[in-house]
KOLMARDO-195064 format. One record per atom (N, C-alpha, C, O): residue number from 1; residue in one letter; chain; atom name; x, y, z. Coordinates in steps of 0.1 Angstrom, whole numbers, padded with zeros to 4 digits. Layout:
% KOLMARDO-195064
 num residu chaine atome    c1    c2    c3
 NUM      A      A    CA     X     Y     Z
...
% end
This chain:
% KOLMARDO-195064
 num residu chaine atome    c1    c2    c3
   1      X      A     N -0151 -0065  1479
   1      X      A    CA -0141 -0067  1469
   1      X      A     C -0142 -0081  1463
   1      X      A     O -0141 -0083  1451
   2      X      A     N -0145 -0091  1471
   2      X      A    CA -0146 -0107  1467
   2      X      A     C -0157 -0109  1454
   2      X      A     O -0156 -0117  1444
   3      X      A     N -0168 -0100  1457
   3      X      A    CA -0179 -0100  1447
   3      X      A     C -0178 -0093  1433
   3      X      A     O -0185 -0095  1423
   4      X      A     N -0164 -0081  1436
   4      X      A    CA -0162 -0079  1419
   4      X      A     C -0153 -0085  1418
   4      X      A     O -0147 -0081  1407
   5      X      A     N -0146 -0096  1425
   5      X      A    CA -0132 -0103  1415
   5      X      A     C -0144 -0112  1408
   5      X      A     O -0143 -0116  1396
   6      X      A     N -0154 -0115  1415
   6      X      A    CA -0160 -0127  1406
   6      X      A     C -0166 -0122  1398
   6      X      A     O -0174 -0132  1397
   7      X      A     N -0170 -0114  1389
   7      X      A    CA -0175 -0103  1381
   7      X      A     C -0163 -0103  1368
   7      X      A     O -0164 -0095  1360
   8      X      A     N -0155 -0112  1368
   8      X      A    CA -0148 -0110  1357
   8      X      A     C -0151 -0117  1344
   8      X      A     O -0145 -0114  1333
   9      X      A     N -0158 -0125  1346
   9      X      A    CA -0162 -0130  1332
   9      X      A     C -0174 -0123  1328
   9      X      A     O -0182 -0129  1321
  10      X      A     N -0176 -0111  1331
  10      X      A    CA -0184 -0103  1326
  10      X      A     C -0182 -0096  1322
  10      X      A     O -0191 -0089  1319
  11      X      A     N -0165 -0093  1317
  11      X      A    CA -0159 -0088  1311
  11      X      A     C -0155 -0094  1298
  11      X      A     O -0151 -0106  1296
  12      X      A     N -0158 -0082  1288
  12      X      A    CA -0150 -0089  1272
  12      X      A     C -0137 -0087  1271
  12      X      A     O -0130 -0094  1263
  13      X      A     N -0130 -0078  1277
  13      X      A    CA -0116 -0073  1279
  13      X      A     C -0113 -0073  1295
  13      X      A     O -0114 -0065  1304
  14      X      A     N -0106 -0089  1297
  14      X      A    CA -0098 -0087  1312
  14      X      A     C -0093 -0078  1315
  14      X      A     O -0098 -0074  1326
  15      X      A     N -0082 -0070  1308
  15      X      A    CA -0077 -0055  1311
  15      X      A     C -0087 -0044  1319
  15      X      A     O -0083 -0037  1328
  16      X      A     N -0099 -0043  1314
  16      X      A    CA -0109 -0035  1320
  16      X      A     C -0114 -0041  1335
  16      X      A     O -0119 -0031  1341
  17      X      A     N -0115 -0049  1339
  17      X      A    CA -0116 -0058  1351
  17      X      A     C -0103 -0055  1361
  17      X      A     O -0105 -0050  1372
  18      X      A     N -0088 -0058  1356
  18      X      A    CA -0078 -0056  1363
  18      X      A     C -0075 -0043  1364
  18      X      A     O -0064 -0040  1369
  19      X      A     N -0081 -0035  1361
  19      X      A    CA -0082 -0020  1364
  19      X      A     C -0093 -0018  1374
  19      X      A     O -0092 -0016  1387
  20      X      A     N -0102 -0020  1368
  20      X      A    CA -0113 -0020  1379
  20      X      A     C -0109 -0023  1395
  20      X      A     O -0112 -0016  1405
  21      X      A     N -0101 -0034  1394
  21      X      A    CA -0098 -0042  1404
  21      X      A     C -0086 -0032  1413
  21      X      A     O -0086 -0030  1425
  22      X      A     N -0079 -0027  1405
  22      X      A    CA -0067 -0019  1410
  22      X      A     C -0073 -0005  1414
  22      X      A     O -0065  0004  1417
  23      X      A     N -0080 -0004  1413
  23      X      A    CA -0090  0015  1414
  23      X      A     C -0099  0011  1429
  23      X      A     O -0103  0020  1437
  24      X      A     N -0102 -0001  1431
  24      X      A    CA -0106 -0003  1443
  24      X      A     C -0100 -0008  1452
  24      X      A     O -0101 -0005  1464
  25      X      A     N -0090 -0018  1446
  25      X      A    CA -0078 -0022  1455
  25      X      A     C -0068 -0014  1467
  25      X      A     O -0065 -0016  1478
  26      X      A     N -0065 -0003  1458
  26      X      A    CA -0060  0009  1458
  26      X      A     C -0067  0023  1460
  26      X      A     O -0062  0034  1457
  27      X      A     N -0080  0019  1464
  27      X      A    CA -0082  0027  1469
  27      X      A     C -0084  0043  1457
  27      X      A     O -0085  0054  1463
  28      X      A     N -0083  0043  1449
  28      X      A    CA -0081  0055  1441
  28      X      A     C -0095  0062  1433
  28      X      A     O -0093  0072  1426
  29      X      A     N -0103  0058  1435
  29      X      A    CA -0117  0072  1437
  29      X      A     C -0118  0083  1435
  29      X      A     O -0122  0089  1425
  30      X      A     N -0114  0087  1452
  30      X      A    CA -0111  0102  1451
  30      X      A     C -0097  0109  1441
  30      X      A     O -0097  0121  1439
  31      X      A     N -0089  0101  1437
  31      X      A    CA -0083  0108  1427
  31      X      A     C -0086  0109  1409
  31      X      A     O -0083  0116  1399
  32      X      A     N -0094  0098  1412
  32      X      A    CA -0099  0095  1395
  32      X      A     C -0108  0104  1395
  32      X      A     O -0110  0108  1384
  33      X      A     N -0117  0111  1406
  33      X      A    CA -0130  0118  1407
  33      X      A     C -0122  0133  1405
  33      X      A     O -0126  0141  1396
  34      X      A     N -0111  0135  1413
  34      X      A    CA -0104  0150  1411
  34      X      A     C -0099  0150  1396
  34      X      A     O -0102  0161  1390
  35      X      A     N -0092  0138  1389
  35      X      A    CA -0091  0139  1376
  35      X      A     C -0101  0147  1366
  35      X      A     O -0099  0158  1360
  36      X      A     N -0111  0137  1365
  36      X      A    CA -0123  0139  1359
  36      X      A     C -0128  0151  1361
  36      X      A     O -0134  0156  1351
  37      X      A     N -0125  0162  1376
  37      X      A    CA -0133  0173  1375
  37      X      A     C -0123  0184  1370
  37      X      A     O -0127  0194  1365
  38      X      A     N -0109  0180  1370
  38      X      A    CA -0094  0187  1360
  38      X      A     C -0100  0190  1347
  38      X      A     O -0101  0201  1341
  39      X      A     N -0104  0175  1344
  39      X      A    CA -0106  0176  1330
  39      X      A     C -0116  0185  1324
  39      X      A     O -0115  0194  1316
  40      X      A     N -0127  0180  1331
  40      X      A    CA -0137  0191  1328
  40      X      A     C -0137  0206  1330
  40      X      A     O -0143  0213  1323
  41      X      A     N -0130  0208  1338
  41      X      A    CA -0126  0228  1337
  41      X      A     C -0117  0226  1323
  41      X      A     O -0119  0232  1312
  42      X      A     N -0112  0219  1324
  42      X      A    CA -0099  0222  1311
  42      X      A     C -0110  0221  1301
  42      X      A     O -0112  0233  1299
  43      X      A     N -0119  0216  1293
  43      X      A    CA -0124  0214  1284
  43      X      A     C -0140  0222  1283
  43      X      A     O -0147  0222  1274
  44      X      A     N -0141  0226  1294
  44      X      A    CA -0155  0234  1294
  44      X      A     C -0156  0244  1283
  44      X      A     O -0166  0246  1277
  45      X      A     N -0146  0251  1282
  45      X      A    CA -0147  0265  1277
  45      X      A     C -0141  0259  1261
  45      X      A     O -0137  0267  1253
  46      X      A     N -0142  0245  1257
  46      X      A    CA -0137  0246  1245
  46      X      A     C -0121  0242  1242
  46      X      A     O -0114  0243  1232
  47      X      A     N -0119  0239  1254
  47      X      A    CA -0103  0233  1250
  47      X      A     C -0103  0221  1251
  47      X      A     O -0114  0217  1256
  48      X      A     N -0093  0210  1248
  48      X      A    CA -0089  0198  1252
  48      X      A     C -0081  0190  1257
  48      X      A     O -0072  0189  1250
  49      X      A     N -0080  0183  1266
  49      X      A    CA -0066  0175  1273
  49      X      A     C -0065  0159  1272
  49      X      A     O -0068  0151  1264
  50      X      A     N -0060  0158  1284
  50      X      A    CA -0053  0142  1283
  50      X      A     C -0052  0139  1291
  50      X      A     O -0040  0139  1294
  51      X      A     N -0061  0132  1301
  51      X      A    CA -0068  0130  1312
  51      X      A     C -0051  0115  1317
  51      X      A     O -0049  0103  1313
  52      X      A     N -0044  0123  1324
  52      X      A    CA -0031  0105  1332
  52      X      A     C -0036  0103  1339
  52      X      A     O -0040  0111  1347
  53      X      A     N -0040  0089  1341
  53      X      A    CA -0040  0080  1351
  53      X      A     C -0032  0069  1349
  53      X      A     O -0034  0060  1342
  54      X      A     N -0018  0072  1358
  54      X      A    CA -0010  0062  1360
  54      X      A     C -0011  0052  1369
  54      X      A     O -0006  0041  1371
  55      X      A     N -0019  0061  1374
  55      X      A    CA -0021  0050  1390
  55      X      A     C -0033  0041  1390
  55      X      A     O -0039  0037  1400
  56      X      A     N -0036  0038  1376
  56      X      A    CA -0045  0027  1377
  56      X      A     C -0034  0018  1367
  56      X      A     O -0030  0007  1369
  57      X      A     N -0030  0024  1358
  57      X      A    CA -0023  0015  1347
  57      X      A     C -0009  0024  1343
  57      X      A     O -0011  0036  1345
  58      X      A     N  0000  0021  1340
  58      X      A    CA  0013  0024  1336
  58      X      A     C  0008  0027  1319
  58      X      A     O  0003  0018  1312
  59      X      A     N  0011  0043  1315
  59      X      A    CA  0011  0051  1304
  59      X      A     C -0003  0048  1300
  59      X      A     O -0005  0045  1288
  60      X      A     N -0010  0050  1308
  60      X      A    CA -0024  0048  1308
  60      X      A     C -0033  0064  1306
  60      X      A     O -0032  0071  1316
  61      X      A     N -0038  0068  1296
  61      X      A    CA -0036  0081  1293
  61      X      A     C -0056  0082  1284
  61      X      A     O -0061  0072  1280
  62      X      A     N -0062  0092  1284
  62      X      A    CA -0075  0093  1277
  62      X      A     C -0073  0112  1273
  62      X      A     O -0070  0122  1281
  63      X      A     N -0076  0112  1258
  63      X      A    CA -0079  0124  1255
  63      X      A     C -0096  0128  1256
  63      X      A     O -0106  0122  1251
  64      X      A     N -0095  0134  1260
  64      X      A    CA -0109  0143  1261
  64      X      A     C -0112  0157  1260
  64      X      A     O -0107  0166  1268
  65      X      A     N -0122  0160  1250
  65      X      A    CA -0127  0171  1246
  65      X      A     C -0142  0179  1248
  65      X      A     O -0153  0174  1251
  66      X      A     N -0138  0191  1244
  66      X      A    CA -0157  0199  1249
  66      X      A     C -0165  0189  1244
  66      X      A     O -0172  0184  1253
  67      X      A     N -0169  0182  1230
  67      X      A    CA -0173  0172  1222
  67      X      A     C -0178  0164  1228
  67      X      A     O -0190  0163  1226
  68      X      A     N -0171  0155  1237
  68      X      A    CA -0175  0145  1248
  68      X      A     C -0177  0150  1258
  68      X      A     O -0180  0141  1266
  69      X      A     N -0177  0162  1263
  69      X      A    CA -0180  0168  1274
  69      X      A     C -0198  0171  1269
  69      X      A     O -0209  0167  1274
  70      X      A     N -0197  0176  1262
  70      X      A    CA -0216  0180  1259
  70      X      A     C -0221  0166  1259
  70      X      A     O -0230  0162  1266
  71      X      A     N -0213  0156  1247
  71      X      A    CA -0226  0142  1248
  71      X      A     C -0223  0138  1264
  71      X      A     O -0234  0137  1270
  72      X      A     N -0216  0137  1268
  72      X      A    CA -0217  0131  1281
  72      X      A     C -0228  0136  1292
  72      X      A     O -0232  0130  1301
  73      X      A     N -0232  0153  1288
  73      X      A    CA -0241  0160  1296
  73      X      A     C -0253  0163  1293
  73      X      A     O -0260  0171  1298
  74      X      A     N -0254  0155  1280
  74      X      A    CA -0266  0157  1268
  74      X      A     C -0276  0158  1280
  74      X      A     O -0281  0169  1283
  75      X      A     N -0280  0147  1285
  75      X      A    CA -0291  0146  1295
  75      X      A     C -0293  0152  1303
  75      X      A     O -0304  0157  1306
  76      X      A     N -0282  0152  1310
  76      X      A    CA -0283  0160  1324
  76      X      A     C -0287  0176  1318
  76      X      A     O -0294  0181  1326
  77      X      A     N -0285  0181  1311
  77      X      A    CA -0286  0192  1305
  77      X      A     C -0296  0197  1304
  77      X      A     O -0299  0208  1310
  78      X      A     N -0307  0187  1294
  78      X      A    CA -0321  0187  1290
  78      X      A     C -0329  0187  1306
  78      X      A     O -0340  0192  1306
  79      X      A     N -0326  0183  1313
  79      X      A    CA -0329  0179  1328
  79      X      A     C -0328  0193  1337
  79      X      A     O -0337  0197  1344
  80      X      A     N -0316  0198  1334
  80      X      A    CA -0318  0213  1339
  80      X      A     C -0325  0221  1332
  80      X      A     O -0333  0230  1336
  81      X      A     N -0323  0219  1320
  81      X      A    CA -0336  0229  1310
  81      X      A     C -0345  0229  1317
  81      X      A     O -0349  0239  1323
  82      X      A     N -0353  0212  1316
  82      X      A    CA -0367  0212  1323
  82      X      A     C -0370  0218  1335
  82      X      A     O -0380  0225  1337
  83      X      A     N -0361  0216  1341
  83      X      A    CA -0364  0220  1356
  83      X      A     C -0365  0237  1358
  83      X      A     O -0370  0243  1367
  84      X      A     N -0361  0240  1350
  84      X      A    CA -0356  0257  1352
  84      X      A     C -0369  0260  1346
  84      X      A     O -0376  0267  1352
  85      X      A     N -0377  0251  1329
  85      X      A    CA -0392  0259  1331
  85      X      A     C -0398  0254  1336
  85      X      A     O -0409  0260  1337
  86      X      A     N -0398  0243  1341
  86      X      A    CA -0407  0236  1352
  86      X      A     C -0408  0247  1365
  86      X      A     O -0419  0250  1370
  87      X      A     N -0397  0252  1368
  87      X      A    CA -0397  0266  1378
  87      X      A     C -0404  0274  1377
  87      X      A     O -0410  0279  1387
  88      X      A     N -0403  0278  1367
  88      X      A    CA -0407  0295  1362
  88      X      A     C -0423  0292  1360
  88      X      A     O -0432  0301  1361
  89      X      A     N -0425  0277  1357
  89      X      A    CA -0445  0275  1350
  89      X      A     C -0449  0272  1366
  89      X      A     O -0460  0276  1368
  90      X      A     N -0443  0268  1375
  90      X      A    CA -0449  0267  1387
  90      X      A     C -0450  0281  1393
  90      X      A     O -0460  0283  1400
  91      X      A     N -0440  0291  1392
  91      X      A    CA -0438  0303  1394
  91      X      A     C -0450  0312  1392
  91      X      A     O -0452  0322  1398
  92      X      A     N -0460  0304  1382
  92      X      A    CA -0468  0309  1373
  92      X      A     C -0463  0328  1362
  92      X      A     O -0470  0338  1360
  93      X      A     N -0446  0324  1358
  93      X      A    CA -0442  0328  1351
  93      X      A     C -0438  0328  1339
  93      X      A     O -0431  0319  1335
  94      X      A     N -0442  0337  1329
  94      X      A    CA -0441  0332  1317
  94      X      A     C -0422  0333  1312
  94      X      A     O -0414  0341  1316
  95      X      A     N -0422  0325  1305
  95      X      A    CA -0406  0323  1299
  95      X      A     C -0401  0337  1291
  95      X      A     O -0389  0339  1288
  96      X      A     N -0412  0346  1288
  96      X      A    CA -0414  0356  1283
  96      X      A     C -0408  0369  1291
  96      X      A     O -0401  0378  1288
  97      X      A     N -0415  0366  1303
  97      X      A    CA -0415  0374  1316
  97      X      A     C -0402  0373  1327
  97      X      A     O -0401  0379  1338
  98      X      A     N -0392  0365  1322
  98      X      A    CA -0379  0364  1333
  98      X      A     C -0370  0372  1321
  98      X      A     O -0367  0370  1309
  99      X      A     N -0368  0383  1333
  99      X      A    CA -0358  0392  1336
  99      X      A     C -0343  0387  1328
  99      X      A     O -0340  0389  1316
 100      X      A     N -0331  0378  1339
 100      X      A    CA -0320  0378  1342
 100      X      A     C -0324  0361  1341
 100      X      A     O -0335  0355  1342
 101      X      A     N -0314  0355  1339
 101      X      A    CA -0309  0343  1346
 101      X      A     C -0297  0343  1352
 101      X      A     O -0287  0346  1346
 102      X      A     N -0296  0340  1369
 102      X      A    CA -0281  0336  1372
 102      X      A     C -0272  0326  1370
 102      X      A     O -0277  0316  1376
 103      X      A     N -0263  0324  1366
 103      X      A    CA -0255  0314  1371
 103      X      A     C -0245  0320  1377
 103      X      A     O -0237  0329  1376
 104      X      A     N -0248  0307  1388
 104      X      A    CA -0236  0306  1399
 104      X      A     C -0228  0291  1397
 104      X      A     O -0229  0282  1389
 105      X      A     N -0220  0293  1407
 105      X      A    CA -0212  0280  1409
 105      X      A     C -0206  0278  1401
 105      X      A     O -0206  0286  1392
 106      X      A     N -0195  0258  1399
 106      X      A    CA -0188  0257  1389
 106      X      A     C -0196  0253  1377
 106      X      A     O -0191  0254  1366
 107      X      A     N -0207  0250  1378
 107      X      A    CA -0215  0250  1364
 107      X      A     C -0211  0262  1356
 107      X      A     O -0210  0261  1344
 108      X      A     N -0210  0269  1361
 108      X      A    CA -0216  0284  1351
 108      X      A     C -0201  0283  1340
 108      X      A     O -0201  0291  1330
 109      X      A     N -0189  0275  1341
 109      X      A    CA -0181  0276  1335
 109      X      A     C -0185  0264  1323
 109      X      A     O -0175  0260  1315
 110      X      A     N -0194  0260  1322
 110      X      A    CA -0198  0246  1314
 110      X      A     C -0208  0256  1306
 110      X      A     O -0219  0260  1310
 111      X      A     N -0201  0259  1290
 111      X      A    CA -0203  0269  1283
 111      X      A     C -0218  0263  1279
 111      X      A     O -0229  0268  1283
 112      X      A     N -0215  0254  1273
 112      X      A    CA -0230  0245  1264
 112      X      A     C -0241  0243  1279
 112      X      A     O -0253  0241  1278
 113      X      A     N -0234  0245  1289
 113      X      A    CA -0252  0245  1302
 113      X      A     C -0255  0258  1301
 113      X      A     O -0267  0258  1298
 114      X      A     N -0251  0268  1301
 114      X      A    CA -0253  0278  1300
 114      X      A     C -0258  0286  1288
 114      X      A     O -0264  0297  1290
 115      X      A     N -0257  0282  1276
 115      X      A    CA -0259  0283  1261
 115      X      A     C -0275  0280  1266
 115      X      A     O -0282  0289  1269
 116      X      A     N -0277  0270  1266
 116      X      A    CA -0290  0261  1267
 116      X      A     C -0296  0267  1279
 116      X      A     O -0308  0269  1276
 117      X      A     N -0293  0271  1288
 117      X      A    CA -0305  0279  1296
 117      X      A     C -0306  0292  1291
 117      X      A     O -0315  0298  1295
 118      X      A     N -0298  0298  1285
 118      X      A    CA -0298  0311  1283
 118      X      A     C -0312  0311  1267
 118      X      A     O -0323  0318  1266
 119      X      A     N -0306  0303  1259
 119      X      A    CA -0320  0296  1248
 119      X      A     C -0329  0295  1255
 119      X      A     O -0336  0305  1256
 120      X      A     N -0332  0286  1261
 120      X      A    CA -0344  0286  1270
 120      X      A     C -0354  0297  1274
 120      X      A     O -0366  0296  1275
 121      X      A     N -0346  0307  1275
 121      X      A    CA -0353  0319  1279
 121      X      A     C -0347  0336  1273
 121      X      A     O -0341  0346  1279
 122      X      A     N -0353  0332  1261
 122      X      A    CA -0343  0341  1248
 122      X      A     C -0338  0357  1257
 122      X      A     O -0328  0364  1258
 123      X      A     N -0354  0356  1261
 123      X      A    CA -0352  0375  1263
 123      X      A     C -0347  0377  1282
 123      X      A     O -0346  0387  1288
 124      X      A     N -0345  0365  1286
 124      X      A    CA -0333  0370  1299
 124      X      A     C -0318  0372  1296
 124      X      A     O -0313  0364  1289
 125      X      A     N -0313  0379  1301
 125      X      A    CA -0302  0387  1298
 125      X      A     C -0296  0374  1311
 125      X      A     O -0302  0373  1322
 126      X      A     N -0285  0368  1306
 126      X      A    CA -0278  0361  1317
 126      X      A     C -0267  0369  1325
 126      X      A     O -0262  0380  1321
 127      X      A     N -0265  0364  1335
 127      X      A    CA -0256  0374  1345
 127      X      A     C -0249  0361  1355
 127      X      A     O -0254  0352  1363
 128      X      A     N -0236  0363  1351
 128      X      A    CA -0227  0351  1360
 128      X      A     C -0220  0360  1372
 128      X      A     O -0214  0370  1371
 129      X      A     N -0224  0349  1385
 129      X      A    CA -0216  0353  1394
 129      X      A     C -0201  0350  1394
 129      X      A     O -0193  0348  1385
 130      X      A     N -0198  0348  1411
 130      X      A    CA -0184  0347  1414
 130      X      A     C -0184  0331  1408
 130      X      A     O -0192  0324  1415
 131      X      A     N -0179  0323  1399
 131      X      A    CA -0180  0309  1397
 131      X      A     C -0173  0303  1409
 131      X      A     O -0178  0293  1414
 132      X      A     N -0161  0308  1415
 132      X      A    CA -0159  0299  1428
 132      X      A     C -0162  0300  1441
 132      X      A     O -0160  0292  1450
 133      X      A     N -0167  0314  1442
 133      X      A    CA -0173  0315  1455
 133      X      A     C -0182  0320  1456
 133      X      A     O -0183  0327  1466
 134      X      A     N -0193  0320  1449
 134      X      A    CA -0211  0327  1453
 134      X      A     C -0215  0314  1461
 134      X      A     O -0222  0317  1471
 135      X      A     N -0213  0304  1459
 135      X      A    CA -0224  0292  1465
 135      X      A     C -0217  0294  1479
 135      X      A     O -0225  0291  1488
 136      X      A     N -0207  0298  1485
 136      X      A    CA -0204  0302  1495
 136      X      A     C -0205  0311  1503
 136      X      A     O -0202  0311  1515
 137      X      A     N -0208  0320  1496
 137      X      A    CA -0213  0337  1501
 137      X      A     C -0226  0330  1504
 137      X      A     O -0227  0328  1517
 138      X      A     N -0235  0327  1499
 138      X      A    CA -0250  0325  1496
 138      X      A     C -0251  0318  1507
 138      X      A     O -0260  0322  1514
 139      X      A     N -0243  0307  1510
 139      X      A    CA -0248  0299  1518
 139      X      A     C -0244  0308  1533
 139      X      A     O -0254  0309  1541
 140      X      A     N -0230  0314  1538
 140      X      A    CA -0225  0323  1547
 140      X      A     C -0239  0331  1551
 140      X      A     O -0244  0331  1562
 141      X      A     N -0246  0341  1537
 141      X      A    CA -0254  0346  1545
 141      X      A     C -0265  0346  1549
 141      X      A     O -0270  0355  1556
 142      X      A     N -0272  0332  1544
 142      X      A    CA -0284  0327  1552
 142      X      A     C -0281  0321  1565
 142      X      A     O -0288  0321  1574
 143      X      A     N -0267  0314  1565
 143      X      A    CA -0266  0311  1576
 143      X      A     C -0262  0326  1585
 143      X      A     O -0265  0324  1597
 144      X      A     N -0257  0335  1584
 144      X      A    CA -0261  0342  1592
 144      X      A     C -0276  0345  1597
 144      X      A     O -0281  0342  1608
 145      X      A     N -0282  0349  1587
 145      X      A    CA -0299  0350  1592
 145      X      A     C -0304  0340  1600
 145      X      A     O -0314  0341  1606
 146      X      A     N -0297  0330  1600
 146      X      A    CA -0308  0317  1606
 146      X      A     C -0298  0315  1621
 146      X      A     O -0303  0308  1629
 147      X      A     N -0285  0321  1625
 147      X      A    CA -0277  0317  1635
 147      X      A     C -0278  0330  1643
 147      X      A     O -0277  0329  1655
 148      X      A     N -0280  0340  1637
 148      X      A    CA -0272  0355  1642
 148      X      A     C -0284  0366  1651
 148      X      A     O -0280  0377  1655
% end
């Protein structure tokens, strides 16, 4: 903690510093991290909200929209593109030749990740699972196979 109080003149706005300072002080992480993942369900599908954190700062408030939700994932996005044909060309499958794409998990509610892999591979027909519980089924029944 000693080493980010001295970190403040590396700030152009003290205010951003004495927040900083109060989010570690206080311990508050795991609630700014639950925030952040609020927000993002609320905004995935195209809506927008208004992210409170009072508990860093008093009427301390950020709107956020799908808008900022894609630039913010611009990369990570292009990154799963890659990787999904990086999959399929190691697969030695043509982009041509896939069937289905799944999505599972909470990704699959993050319209623009899904947009973008589904582009990726025009002629697979996408198919979404359970978004809150397949990565748990999936995982339940391998671990059956490997315990049972």
């Amino acid at each position: 903690m000693s080493e980010l109080q001295l970190m403040r003149h590396l700030y152009t706005e003290a205010r951003h510093h004495d927040r900083l300072m109060r989010v570690v002080g206080r311990r508050l992480g795991h609630a700014l991290t639950a925030h952040a993942e609020e927000a993002k369900t609320d905004v995935a599908a195209g809506g927008a909200t208004e992210i409170d954190m009072e508990e860093v700062e008093e009427v301390l408030r950020v709107a956020f929209d799908e808008a900022q939700l894609i630039e913010a994932g611009a990369d990570e996005t292009r990154r799963i593109v890659d990787a999904a044909r990086e999959t399929i060309r190691r697969a030695g499958v043509a982009d041509a030749d896939v069937g289905a794409v799944y999505f599972t998990g909470g990704t699959t509610g993050l319209r623009f990740l899904s947009d973008a892999l589904s582009a990726a591979f025009p002629g697979a027909r996408p198919v979404f699972g359970d978004r809150l519980a397949s990565v748990a089924k999936g995982l339940g029944i391998y671990a059956r196979r490997v315990f049972a």
